[in-house]
Backbone as a chain_set.jsonl record, in Angstrom:
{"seq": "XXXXXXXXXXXXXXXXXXXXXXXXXXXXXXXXXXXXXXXXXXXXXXXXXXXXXXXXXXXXXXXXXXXXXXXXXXXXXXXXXXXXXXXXXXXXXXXXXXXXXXXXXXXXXXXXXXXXXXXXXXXXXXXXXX", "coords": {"N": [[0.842, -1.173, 0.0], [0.345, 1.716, -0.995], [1.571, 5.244, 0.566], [1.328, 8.222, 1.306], [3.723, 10.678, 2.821], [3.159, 12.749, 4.563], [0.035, 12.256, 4.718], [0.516, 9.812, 6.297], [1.78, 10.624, 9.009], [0.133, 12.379, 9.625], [-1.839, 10.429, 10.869], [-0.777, 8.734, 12.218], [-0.843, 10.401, 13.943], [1.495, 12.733, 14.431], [1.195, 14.874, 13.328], [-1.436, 17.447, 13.88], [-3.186, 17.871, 11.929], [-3.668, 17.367, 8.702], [-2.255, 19.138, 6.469], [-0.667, 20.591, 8.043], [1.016, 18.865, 8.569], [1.898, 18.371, 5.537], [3.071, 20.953, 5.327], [5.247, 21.331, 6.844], [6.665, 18.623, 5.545], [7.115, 20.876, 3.278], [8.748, 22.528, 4.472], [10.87, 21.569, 5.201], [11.295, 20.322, 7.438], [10.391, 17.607, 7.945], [12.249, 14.265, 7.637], [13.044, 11.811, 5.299], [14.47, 8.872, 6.073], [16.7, 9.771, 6.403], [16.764, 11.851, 4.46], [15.438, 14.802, 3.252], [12.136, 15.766, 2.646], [9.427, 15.773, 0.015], [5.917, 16.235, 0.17], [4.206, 14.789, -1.015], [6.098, 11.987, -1.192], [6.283, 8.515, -0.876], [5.495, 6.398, 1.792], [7.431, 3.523, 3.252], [7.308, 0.104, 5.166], [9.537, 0.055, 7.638], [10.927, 2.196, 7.173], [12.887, 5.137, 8.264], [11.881, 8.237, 9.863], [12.511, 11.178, 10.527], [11.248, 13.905, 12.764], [10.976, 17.461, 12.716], [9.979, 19.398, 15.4], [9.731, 21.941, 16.509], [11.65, 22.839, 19.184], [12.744, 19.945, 19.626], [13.391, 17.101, 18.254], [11.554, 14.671, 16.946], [11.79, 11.062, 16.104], [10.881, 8.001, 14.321], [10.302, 5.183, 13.504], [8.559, 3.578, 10.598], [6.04, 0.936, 11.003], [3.954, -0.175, 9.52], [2.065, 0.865, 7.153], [-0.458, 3.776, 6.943], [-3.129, 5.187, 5.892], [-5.655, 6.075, 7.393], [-6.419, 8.14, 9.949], [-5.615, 6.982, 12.988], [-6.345, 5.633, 16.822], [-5.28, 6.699, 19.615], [-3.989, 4.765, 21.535], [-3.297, 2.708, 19.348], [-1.432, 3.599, 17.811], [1.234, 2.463, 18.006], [1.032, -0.033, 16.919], [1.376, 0.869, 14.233], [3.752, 2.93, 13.794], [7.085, 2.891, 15.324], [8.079, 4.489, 18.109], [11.124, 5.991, 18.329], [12.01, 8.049, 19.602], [14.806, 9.504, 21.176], [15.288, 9.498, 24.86], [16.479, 12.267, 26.275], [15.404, 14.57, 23.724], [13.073, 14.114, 24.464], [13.025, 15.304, 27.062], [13.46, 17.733, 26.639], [10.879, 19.153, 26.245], [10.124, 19.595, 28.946], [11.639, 21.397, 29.827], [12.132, 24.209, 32.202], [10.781, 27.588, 31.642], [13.019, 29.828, 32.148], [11.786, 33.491, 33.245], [11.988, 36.531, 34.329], [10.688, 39.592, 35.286], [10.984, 42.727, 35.085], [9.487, 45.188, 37.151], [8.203, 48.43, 36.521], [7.038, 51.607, 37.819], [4.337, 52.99, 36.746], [4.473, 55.571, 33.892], [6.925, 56.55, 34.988], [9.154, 56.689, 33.23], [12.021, 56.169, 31.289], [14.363, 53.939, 32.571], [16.878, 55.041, 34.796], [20.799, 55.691, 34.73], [21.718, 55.134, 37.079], [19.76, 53.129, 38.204], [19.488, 51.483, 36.227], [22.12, 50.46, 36.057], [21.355, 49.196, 38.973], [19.372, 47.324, 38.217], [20.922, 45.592, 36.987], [22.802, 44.526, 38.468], [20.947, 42.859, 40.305], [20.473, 40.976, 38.234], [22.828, 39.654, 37.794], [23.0, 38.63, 39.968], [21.241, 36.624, 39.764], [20.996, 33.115, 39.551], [20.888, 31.554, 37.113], [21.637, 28.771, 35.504], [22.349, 26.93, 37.666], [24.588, 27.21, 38.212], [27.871, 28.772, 39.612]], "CA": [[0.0, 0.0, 0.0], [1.476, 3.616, -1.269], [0.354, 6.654, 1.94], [1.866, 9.962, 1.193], [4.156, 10.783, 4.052], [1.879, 13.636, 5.117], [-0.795, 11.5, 5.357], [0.912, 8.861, 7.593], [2.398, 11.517, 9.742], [-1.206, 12.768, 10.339], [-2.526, 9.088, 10.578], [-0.161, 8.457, 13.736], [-0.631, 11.724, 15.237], [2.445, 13.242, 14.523], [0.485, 16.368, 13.474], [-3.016, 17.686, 14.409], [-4.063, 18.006, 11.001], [-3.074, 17.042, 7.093], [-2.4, 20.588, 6.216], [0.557, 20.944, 9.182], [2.199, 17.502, 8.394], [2.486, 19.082, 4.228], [3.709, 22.166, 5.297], [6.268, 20.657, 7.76], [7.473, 18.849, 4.841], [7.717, 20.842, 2.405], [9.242, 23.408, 4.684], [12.153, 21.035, 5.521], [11.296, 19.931, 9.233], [10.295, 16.071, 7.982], [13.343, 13.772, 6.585], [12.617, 10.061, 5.681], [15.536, 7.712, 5.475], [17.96, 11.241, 6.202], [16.515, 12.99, 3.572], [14.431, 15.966, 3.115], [11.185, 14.965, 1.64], [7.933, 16.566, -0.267], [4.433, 15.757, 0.922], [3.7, 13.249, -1.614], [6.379, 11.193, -0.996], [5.47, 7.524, -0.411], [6.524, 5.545, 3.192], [7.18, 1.586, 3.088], [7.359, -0.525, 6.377], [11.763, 0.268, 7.961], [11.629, 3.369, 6.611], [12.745, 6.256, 9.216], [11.124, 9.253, 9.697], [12.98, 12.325, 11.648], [10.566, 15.3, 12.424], [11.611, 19.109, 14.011], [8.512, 20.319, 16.055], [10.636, 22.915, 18.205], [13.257, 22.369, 19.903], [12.956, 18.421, 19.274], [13.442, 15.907, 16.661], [11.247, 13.464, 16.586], [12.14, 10.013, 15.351], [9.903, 7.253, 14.199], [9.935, 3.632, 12.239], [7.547, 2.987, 10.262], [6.098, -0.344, 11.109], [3.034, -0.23, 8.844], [1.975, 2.052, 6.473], [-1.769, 3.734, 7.277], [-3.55, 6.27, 5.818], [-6.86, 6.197, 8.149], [-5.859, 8.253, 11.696], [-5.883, 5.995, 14.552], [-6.708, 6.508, 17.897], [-3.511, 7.349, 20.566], [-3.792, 3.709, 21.656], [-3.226, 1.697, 18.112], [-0.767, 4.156, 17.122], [2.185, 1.318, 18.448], [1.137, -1.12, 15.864], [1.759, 1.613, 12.641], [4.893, 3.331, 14.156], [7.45, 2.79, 16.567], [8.963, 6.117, 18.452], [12.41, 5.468, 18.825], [12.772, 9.541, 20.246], [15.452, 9.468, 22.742], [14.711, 10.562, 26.211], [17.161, 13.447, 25.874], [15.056, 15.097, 23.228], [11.774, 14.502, 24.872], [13.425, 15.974, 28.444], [13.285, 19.094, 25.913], [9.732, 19.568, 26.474], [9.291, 19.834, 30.313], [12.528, 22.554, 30.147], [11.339, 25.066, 32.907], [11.162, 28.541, 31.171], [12.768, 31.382, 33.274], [10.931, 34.385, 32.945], [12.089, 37.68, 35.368], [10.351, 40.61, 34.754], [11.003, 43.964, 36.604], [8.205, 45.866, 37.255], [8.352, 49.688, 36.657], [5.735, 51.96, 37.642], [3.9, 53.997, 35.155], [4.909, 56.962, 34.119], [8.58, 56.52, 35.428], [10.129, 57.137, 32.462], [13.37, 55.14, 30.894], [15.544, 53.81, 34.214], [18.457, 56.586, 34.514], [21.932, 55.211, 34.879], [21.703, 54.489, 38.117], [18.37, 52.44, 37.763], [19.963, 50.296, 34.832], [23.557, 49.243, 37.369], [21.057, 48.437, 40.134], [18.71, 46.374, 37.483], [22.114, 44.822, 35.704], [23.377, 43.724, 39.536], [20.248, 41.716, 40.137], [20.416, 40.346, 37.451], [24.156, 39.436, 37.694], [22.999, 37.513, 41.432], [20.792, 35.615, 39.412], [21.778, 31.898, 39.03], [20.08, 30.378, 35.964], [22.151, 27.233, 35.905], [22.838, 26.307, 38.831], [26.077, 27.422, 38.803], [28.484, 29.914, 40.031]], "C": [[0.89, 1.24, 0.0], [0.64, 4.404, 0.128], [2.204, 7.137, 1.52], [2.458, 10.182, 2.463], [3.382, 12.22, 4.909], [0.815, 12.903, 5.607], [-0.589, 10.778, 6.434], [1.311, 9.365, 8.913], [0.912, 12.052, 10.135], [-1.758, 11.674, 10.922], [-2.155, 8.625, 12.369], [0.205, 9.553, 14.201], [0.526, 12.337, 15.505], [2.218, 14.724, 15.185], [-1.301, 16.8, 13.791], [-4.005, 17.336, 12.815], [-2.707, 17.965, 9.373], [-1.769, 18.114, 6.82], [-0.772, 20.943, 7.122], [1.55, 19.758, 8.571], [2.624, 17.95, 6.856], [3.393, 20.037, 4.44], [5.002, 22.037, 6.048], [6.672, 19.767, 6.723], [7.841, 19.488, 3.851], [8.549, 22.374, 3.102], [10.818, 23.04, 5.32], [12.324, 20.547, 6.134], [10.946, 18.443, 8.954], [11.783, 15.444, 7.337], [12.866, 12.312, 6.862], [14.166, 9.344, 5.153], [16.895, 8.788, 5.51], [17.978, 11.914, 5.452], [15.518, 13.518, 3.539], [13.349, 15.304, 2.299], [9.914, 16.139, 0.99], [7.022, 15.571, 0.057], [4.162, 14.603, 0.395], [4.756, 12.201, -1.684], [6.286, 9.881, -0.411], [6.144, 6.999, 0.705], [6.431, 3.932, 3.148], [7.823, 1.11, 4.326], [9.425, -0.857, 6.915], [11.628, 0.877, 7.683], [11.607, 4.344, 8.393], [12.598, 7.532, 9.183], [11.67, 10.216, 11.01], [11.959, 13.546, 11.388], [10.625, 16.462, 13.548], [10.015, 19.242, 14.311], [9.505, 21.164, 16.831], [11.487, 23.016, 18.09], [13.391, 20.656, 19.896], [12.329, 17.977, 18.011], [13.243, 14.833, 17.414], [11.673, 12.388, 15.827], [11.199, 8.594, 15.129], [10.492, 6.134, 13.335], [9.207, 3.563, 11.681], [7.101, 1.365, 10.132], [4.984, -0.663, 9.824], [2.391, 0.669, 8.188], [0.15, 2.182, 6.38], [-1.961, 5.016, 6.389], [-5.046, 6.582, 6.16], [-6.274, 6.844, 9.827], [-6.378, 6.599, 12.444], [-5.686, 6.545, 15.828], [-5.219, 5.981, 18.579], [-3.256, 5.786, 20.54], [-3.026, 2.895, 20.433], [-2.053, 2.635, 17.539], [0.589, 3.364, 17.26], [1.998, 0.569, 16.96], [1.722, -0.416, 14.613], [3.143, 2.57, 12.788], [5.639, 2.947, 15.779], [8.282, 4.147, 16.851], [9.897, 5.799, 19.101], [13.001, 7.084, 18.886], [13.267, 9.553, 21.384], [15.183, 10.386, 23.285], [15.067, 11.908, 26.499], [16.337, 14.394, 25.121], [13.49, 15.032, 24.348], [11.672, 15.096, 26.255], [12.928, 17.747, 27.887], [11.815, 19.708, 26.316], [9.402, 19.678, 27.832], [10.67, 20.573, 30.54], [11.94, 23.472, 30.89], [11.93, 26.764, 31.767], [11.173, 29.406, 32.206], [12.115, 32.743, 32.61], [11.787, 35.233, 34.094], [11.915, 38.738, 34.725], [10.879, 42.075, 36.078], [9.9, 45.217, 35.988], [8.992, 47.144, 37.642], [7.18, 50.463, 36.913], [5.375, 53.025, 36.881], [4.025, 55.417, 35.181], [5.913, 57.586, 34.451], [9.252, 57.2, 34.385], [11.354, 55.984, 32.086], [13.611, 55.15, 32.633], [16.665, 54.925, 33.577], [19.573, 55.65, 34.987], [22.022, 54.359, 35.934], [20.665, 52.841, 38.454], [19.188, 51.01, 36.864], [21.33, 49.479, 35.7], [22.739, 48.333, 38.6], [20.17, 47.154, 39.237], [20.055, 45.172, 37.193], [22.837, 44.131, 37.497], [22.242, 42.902, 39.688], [20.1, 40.608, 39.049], [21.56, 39.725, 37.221], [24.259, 38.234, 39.132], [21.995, 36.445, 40.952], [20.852, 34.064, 39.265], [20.956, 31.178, 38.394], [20.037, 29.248, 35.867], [22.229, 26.533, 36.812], [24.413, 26.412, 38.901], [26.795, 28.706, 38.785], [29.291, 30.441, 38.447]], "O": [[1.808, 1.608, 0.733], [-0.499, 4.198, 0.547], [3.368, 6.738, 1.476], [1.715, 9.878, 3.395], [3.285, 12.183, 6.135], [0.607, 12.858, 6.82], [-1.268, 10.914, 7.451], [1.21, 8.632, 9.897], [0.748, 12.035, 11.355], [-2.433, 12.103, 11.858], [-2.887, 8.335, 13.315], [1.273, 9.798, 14.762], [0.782, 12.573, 16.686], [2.494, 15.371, 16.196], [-2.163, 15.923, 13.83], [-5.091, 16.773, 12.677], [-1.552, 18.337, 9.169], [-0.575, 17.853, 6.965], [0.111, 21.593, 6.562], [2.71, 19.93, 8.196], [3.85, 17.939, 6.752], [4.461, 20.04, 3.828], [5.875, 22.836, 5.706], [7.846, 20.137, 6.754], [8.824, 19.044, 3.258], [8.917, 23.244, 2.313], [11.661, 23.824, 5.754], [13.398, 19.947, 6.092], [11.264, 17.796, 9.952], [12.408, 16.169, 6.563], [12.492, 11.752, 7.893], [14.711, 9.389, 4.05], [17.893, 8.648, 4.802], [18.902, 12.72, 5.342], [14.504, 12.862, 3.778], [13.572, 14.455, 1.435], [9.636, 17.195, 1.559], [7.234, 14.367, 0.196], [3.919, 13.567, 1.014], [4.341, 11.26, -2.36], [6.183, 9.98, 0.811], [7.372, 7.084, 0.703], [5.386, 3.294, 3.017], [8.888, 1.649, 4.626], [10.214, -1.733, 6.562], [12.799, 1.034, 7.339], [10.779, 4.288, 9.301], [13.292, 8.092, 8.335], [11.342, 10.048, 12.184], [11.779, 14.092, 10.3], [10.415, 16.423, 14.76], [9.091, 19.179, 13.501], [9.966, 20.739, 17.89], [12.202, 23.257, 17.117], [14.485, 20.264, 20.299], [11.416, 18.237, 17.227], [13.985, 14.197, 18.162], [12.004, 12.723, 14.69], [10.804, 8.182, 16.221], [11.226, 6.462, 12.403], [8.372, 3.287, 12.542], [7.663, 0.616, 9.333], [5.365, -1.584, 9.101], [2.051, 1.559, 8.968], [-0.561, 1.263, 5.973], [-1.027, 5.795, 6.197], [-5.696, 7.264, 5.368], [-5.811, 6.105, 10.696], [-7.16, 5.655, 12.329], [-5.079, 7.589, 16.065], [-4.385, 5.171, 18.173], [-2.455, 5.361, 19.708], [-1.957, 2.408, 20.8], [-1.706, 2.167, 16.455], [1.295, 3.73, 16.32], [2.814, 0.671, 16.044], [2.532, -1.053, 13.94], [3.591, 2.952, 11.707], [5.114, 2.789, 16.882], [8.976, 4.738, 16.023], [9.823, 5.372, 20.253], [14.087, 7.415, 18.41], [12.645, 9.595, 22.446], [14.922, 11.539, 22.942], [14.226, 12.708, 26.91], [16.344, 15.442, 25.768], [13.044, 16.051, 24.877], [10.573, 15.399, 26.717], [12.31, 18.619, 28.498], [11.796, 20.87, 26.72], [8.202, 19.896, 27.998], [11.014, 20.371, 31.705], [10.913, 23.826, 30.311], [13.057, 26.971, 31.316], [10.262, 29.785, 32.941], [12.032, 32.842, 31.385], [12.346, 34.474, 34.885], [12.623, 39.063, 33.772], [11.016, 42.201, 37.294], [9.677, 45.805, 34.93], [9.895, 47.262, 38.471], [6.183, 50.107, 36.285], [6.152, 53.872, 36.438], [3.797, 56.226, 36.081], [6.061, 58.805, 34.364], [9.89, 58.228, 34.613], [11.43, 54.957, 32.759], [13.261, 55.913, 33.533], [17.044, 55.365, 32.491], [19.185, 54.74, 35.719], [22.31, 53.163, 35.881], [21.068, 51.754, 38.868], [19.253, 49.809, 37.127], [21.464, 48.271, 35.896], [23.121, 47.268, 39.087], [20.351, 46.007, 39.646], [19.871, 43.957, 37.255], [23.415, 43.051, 37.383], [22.469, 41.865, 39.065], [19.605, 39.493, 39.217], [21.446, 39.022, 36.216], [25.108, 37.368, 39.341], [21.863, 35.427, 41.631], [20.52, 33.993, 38.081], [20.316, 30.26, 38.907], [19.04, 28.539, 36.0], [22.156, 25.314, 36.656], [25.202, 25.747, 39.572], [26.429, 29.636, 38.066], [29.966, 31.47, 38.411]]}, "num_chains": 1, "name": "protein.A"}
């Protein structure tokens, strides 16, 4: 059975919708077998399938080639996700955020303002390290 790698990529819930899994390849972010692919390219059962969402690359097998979605469950039998843990750590990265609150109407910070901002921000420890 021929399925369009768009399709299959929608099929096992890569992407939400057809339309995203095309545009994701033909914008460069799918590769099958280590190469860049267009939408209608066909997938056959060993082939591997790397895909950027983000900050991670997805990686997939294809065990069986579908072009009917399937539900979360059954999605095992038509791919296997061989995305190391490393990449999928990527997604529960805490984002720092520090805002400094000015009050309205202040005006730019004046010199002084900007050394005392730029020292807090210098006692910060992002990493965890000195």
């Amino acid at each position: 059975m021929d399925v369009r790698i768009d399709k299959y990529l929608w099929a096992i819930r890569a992407y939400k919708t057809r339309n995203e899994a095309a545009e994701a390849c033909s914008g460069g972010k799918v590769k099958l077998n280590d190469a860049a692919v267009k939408p209608a390219k066909c997938v056959k059962p060993g082939d591997m399938i790397n895909v950027r969402k983000g900050a991670v690359q997805y990686s997939y097998r294809v065990i069986e080639p579908t072009d009917k979605r399937v539900g979360a469950a059954l999605v095992p039998q038509f791919a296997e996700n061989l995305t190391p843990q490393s990449e999928l750590d990527k997604l529960r990265a805490p984002v720092e955020t520090f805002f400094l609150k000015r009050d309205r109407g202040a005006g730019r910070p004046t010199k002084k303002d900007r050394r005392t901002m730029e020292a807090m921000w210098d006692a910060i420890d992002f990493d965890g390290q000195e």
